[in-house]
Kinemage of the C-alpha trace (Angstrom):
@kinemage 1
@onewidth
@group {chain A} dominant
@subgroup {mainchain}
@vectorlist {calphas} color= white
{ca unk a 1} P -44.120 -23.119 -11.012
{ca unk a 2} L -43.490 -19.639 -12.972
{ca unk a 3} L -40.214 -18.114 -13.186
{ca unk a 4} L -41.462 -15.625 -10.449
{ca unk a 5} L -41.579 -18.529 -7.759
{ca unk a 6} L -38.020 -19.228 -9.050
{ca unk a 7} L -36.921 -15.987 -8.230
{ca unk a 8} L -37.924 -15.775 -5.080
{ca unk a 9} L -36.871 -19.334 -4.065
{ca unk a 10} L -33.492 -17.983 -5.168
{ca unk a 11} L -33.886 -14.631 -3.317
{ca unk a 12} L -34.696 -16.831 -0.161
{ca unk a 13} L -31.657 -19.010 -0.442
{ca unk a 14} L -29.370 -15.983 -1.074
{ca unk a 15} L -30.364 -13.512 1.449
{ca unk a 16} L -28.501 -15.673 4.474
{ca unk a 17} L -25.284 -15.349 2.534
{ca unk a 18} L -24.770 -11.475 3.206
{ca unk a 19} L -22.548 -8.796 1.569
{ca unk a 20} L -18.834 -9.845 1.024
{ca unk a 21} L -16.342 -7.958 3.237
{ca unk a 22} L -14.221 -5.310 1.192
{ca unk a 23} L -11.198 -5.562 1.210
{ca unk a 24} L -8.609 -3.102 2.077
{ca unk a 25} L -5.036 -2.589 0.856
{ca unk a 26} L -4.440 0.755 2.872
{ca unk a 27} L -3.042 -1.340 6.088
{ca unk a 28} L -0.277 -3.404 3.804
{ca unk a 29} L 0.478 -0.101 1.857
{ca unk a 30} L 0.878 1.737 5.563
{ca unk a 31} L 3.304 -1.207 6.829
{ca unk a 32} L 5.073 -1.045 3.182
{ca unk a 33} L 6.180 2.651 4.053
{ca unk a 34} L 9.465 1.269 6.122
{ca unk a 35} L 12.186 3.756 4.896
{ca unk a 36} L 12.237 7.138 6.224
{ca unk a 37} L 14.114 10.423 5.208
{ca unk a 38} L 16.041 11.758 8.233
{ca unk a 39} L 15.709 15.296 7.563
{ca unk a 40} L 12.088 15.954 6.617
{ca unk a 41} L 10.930 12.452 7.982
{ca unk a 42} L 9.326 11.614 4.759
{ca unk a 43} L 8.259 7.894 4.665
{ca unk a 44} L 9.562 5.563 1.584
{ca unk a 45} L 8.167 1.936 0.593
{ca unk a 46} L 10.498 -0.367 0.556
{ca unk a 47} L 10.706 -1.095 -2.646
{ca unk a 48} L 11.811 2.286 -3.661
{ca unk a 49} L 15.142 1.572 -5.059
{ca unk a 50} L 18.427 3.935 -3.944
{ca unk a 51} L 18.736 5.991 -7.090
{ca unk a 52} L 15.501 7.553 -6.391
{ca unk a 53} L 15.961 8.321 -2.907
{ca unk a 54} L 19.307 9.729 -4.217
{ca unk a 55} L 17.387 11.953 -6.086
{ca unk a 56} L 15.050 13.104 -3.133
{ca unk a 57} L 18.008 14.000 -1.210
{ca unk a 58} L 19.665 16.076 -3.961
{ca unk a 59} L 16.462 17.689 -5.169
{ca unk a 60} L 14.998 18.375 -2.097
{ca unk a 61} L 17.820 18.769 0.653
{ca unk a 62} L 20.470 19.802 -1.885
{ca unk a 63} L 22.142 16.787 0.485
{ca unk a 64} L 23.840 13.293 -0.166
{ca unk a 65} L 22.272 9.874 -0.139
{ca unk a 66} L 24.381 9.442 3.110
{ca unk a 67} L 23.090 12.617 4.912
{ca unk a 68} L 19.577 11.434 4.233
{ca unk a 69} L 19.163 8.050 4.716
{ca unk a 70} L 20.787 4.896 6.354
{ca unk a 71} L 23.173 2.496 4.058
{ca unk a 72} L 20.773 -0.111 3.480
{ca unk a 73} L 18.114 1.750 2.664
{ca unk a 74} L 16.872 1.438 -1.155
{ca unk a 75} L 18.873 -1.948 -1.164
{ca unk a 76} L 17.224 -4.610 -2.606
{ca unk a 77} L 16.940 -7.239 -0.094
């Protein structure tokens, strides 16, 4: 048997096997997003920690922390 035969026998075997599935990490990313700015409703993944969601509320609302979000958001749980 040539290494053509061997090829083929190998094509043969393979083709029932089928592409892999892809895989997605948009769905876990989209669940991740659970804190939420109360004035402009901007979503927030939860591991964004509370000095930087102190510093959307300043920089974009000119507001507090407290104005913006609830108290145990940015907390690290």
């Amino acid at each position: 048997m040539g290494n053509g035969a061997k090829a083929q026998q190998k094509r043969e075997r393979n083709a029932g096997k089928g592409p892999k599935d892809a895989k997605s990490q948009l769905k876990s990313n989209a669940a991740a997003l659970s804190i939420k700015c109360k004035t402009c409703f901007q979503s927030f993944q939860s591991t964004t920690n509370r000095n930087m969601l102190g510093d959307h509320a300043s920089n974009k609302h000119s507001k507090t922390f407290e104005e913006c979000f609830n108290a145990e958001d940015g907390v690290a749980k």
